[in-house]
C-alpha positions, 0 to 999 in steps of 0.5 A, a space after each residue: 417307438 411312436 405312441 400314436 400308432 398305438 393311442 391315437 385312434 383311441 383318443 380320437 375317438 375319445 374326443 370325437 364322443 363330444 364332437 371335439 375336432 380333431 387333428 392328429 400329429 406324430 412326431 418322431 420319437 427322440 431327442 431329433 425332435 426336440 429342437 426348433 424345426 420340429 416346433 416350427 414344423 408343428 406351429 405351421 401344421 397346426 395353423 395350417 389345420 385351423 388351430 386358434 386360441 380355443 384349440 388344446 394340444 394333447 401331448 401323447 408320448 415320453 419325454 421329448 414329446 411332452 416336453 415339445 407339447 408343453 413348449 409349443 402350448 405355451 408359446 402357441 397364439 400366446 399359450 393355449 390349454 
């Protein structure tokens, strides 16, 4: 199941309280989504959306997602928070 339909509402508004810009992403859940596509697929969005050095990914969900968030965090424009 995703995460995001549950969280990411609240973490955005979270966020938006200090009037942090913010973009949401879902990934679908499981190991199909830990692989290089889906990392290409996500490095595009985000620069698509803006994403520079000062932006910080938030990684909500389980294993894969935590693990493709910390991938794409360190690779990102040379690593970003």
């Amino acid at each position: 199941r995703n995460v995001s339909s549950k969280h990411a509402d609240i973490l955005k508004k979270s966020f938006d309280v200090v009037n942090a810009i913010t973009c949401v992403k879902a990934i679908p859940p499981g190991e199909v989504s830990k692989g290089r596509r889906t990392k290409e697929e996500v490095e595009d969005w985000m620069a698509s959306n803006g994403c520079k050095k000062d932006c910080c990914l938030v990684a909500l969900g389980g294993g894969v997602i935590q693990d493709l968030g910390g991938f794409l965090a360190s690779t990102y424009m040379m690593g970003i928070p």
